[in-house]
ROVO-879582 format. One record per residue (C-alpha): x, y, z; residue number from 1. Coordinates in pm, 1 decimal, padded with zeros to 6 digits, always signed. Example, Ala and Ser with C-alpha at 12.3 -4.5 7.8 and 13.67 -1.06 7.14 Angstrom:
# ROVO-879582
+----------+----------+----------+-------+
|       c1 |       c2 |       c3 | lumti |
+----------+----------+----------+-------+
| +01230.0 | -00450.0 | +00780.0 |     1 |
| +01367.0 | -00106.0 | +00714.0 |     2 |
+----------+----------+----------+-------+
***
This chain:
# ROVO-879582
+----------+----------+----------+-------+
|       c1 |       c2 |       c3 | lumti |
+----------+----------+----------+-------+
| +09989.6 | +05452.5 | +20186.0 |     1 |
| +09855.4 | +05280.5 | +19901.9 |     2 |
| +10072.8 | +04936.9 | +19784.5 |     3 |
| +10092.9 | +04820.4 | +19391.9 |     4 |
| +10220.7 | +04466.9 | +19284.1 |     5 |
| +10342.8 | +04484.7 | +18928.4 |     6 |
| +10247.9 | +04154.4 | +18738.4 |     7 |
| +10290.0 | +04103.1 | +18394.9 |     8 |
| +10158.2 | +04419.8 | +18204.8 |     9 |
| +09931.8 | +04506.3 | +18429.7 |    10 |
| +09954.7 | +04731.4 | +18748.7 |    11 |
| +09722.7 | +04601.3 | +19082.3 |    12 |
| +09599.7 | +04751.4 | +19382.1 |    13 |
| +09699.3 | +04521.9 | +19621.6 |    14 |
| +09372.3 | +04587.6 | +19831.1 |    15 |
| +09126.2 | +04612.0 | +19604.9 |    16 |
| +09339.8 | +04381.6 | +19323.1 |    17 |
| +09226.8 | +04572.4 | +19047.9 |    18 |
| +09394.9 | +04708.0 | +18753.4 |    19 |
| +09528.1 | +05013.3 | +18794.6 |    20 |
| +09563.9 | +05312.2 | +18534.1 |    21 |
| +09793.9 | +05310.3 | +18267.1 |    22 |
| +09957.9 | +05634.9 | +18449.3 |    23 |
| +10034.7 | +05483.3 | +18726.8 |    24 |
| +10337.5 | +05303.0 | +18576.7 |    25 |
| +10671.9 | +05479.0 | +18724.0 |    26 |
| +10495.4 | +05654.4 | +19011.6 |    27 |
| +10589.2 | +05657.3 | +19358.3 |    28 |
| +10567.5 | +05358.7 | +19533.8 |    29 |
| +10625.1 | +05188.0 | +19855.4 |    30 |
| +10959.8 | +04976.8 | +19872.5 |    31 |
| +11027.0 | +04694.1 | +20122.6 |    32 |
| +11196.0 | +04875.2 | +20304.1 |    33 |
| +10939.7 | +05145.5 | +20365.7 |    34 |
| +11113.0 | +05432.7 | +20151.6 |    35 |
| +10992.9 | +05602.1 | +19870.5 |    36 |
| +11115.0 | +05567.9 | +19495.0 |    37 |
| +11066.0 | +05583.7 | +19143.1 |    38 |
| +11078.6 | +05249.6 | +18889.5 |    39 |
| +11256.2 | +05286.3 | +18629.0 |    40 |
| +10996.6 | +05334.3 | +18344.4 |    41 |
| +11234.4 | +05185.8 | +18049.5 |    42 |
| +11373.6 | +04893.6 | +18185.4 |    43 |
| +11030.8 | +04824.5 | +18346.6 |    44 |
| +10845.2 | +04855.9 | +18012.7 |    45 |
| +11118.6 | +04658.4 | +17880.1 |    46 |
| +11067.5 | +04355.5 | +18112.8 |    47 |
| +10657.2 | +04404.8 | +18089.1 |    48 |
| +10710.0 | +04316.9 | +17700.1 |    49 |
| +10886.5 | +04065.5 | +17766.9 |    50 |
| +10648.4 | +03814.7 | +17982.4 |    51 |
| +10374.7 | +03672.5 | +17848.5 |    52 |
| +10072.5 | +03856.2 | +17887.3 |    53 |
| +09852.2 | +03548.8 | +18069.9 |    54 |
| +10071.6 | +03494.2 | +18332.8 |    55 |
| +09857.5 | +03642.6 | +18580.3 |    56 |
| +09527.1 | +03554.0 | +18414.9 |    57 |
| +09397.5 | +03922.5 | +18496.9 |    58 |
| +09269.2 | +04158.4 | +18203.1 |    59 |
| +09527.8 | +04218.5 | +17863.5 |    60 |
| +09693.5 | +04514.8 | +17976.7 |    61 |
| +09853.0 | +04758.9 | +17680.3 |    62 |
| +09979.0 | +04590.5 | +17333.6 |    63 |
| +10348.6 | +04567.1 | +17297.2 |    64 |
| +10266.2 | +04810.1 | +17015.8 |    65 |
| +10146.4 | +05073.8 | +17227.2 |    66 |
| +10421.4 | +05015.8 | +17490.3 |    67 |
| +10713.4 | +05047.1 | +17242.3 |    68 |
| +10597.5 | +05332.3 | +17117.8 |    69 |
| +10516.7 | +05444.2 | +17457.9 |    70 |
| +10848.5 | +05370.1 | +17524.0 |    71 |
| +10984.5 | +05574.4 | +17220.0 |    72 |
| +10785.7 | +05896.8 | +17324.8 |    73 |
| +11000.4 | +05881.7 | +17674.5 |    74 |
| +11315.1 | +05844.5 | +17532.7 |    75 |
| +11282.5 | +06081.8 | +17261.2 |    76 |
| +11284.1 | +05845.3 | +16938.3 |    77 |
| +10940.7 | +05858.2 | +16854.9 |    78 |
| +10900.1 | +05919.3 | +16470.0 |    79 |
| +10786.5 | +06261.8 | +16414.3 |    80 |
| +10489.7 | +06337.9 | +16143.0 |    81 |
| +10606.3 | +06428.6 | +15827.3 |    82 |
| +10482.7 | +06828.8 | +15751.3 |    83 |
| +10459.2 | +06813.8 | +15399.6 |    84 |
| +10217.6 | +06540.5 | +15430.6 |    85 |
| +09906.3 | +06739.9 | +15459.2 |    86 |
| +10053.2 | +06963.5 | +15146.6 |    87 |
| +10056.1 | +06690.7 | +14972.8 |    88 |
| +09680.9 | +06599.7 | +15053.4 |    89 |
| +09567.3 | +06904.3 | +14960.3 |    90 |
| +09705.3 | +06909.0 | +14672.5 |    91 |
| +09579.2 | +06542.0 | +14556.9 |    92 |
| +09201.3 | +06677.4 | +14731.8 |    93 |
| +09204.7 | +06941.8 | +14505.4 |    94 |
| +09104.8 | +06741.4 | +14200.3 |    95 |
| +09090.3 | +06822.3 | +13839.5 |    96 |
| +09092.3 | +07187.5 | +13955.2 |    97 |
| +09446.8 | +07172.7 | +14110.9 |    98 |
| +09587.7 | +06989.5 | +13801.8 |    99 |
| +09475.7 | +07200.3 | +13548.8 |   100 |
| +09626.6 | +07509.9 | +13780.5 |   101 |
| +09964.4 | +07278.3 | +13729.9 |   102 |
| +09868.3 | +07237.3 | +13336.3 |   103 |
| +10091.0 | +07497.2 | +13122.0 |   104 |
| +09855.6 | +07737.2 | +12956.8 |   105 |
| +09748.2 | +07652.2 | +12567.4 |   106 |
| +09756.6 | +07945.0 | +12401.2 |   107 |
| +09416.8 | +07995.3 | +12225.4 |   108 |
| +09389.5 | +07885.2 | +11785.4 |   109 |
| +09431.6 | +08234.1 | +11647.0 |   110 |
| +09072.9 | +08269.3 | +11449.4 |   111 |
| +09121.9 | +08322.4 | +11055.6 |   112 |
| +08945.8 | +08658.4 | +10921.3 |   113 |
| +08733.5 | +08574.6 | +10641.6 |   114 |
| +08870.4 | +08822.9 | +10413.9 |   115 |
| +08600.1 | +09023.7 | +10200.2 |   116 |
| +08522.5 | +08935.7 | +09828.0 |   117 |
| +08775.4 | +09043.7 | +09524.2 |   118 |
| +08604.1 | +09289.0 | +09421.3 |   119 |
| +08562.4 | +09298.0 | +08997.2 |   120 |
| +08508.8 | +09709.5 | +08928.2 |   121 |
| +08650.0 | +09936.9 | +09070.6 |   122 |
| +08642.3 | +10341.8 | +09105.6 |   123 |
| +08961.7 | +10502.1 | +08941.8 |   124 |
| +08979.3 | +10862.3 | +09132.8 |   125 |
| +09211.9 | +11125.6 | +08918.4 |   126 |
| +09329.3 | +11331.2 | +09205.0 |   127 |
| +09614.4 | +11630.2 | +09173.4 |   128 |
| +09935.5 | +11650.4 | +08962.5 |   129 |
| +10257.3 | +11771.2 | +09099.9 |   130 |
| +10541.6 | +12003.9 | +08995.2 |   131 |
| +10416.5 | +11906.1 | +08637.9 |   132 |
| +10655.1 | +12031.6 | +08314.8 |   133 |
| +10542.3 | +12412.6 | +08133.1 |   134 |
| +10497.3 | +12293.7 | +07757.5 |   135 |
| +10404.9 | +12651.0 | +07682.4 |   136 |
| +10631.7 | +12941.4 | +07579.7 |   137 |
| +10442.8 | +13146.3 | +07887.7 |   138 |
| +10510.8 | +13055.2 | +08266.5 |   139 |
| +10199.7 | +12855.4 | +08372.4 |   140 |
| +10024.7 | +12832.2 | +08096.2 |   141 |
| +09988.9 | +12411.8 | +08122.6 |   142 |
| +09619.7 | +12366.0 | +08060.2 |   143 |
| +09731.4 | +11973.3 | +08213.7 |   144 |
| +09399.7 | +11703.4 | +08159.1 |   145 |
| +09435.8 | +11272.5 | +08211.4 |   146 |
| +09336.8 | +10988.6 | +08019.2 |   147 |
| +09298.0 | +10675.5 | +08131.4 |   148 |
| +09310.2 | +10360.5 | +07906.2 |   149 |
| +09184.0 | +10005.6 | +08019.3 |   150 |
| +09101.6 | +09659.5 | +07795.4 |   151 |
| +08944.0 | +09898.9 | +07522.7 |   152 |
| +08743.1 | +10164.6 | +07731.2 |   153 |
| +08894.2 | +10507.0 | +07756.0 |   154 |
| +08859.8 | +10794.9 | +08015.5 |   155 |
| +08910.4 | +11127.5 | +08000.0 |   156 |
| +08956.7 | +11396.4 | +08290.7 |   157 |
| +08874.9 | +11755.0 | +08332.5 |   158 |
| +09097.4 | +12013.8 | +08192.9 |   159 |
| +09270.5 | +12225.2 | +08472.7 |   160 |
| +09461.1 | +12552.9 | +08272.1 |   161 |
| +09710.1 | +12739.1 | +08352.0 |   162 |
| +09875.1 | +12523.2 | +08645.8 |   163 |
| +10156.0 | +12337.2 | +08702.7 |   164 |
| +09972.4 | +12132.9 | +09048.3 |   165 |
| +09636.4 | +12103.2 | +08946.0 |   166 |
| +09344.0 | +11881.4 | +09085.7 |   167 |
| +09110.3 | +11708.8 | +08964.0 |   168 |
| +08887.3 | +11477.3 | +09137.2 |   169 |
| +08765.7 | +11316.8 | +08815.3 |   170 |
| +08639.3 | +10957.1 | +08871.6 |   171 |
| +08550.9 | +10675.3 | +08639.9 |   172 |
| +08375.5 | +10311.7 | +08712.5 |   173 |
| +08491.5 | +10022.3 | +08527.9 |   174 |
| +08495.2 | +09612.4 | +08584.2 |   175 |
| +08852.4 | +09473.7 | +08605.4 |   176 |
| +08968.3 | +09133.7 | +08558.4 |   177 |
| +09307.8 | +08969.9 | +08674.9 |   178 |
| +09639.7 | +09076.8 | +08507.4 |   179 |
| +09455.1 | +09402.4 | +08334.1 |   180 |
| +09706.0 | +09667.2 | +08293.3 |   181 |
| +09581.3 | +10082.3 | +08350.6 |   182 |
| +09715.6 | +10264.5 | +08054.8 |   183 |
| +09740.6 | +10663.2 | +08206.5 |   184 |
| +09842.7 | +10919.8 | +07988.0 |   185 |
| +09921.2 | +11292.9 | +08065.5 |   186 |
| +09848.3 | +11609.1 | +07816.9 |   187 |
| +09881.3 | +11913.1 | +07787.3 |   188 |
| +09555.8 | +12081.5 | +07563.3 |   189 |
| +09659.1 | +12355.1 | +07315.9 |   190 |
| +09392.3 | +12539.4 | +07142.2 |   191 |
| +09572.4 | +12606.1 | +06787.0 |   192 |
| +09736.0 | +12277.0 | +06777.8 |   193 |
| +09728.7 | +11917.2 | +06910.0 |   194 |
| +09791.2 | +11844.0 | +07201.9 |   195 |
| +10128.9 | +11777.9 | +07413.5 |   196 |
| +10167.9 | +11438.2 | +07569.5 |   197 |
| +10408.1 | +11483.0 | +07856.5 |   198 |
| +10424.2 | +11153.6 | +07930.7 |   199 |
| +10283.9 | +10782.7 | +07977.0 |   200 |
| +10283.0 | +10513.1 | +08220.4 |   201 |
| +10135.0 | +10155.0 | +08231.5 |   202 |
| +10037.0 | +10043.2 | +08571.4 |   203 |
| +09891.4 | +09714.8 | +08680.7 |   204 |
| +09566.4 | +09740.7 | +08925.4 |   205 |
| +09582.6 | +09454.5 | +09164.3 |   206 |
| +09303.1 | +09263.9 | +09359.7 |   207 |
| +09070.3 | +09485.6 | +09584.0 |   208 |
| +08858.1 | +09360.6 | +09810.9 |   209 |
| +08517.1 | +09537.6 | +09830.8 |   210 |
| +08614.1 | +09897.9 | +09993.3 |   211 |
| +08972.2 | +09860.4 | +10038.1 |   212 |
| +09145.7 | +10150.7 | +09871.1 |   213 |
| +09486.2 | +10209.1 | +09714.8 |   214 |
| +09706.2 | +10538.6 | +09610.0 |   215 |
| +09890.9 | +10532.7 | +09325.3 |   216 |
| +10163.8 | +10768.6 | +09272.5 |   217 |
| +10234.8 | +10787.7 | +08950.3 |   218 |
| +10614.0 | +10973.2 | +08756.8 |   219 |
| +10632.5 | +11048.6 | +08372.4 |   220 |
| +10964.0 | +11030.8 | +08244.3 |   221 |
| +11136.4 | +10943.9 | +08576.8 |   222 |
| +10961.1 | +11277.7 | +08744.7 |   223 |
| +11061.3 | +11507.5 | +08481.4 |   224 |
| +10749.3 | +11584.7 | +08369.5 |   225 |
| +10556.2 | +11583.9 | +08691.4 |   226 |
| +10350.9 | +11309.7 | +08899.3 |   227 |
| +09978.3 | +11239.0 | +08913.6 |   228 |
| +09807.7 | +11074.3 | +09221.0 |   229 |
| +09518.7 | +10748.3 | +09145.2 |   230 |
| +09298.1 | +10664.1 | +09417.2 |   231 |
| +09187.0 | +10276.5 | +09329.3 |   232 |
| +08869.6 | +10194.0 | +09542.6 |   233 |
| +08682.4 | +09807.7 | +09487.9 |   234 |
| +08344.2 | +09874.5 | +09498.9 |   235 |
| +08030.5 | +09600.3 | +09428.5 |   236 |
| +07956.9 | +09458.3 | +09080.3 |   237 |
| +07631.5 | +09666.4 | +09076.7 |   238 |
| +07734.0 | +09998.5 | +09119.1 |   239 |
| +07722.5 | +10185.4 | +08796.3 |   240 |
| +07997.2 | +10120.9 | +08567.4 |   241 |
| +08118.5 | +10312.7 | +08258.8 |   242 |
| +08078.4 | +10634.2 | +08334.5 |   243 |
| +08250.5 | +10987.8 | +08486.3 |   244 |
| +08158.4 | +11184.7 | +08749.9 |   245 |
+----------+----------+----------+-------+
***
């Protein structure tokens, strides 16, 4: 059977007196006294380290490095790797990409409407009355008409006899300007003498943009004489202005 000589760090064949493998550290071997038995692989290590590695002036054998932590892996203290390690890579390898995925998200600038232009004339619709008073001595005989007053122009509806919800649908063009107040006046037309007023109301017309549209509901003498609907429409500076349709 085969013989080793251990000398220094390095394991020889005692026939051939070359270094042996690394592996064959702690294997069977040959005592003196012709048994077999295992070296202690710790305590052998352990005195290995300890000589100097020239004392037998053959090839450097392992690093004292390698054989500590050789040492280590036997008796179970080697440092385990850390798991989260390659997470952590990953994470850093992922670049500007992986950051902004971490970045909280900016809501986006809400975008302002440009809002259209004021518009400066406007389309006064006359539409329907309701529950409007009987001046008459008959039931239903209210022949019921509108006029509209504004800086100096007036406007004058249809007359609708003999009803107390009539409709219209009169309209009338005129420019406006800022703070002009709508003067609208309700009759009642009698043919022998003048005419009833049932009632009047001032009303402001505020900014329109070009096609935006507003309802006016409008109550003479706190309702007691009826109401009247307005439509206000903004409309362009060159539509037609002045006149009834």
């Amino acid at each position: 059977m085969l013989k080793y000589r251990y000398c220094a760090t390095n394991v020889v064949h005692q026939e051939t007196g070359r270094p042996s493998t690394a592996h064959s550290v702690g294997k069977l071997v040959r005592g003196a006294d012709g048994g077999c038995r295992r070296r202690p692989v710790l305590a052998l290590l352990a005195a290995l380290v300890a000589l100097p590695t020239a004392a037998c002036g053959e090839t450097p054998g392992p690093s004292s490095e390698a054989i500590n932590a050789y040492v280590q892996r036997e008796a179970g203290t080697a440092p385990t790797l850390d798991n989260s390690a390659p997470t952590v890579m990953a994470a850093s390898a992922g670049g500007s990409d992986a950051a902004n995925a971490l970045e909280p998200a900016v809501p986006p600038t809400p975008q302002t409407v440009p809002r259209a232009p004021v518009a400066r004339r406007v389309q006064v619709t006359v539409e329907r009355g309701v529950d409007l008073y009987d001046s008459d001595t008959g039931p239903g005989e209210t022949d019921a008409y509108v006029v509209l007053d504004y800086e100096g122009h007036r406007f004058e509806s249809s007359v609708v006899e003999g009803e107390l919800n009539p409709v219209w649908g009169d309209s009338f063009v005129f420019d406006v300007r800022p703070g002009g107040v709508l003067t609208v006046s309700l009759l009642d037309e009698d043919t022998l003498a003048s005419d009833d007023k049932l009632g009047i109301v001032s009303q402001p017309i505020e900014p329109l943009s070009i096609g935006e549209s507003q309802e006016l509901w409008l109550s003479f003498r706190g309702g007691e004489m009826g109401k009247v609907l307005l439509t206000v429409t903004g409309i362009r500076r060159d539509a037609p202005g002045d006149r009834r349709r």
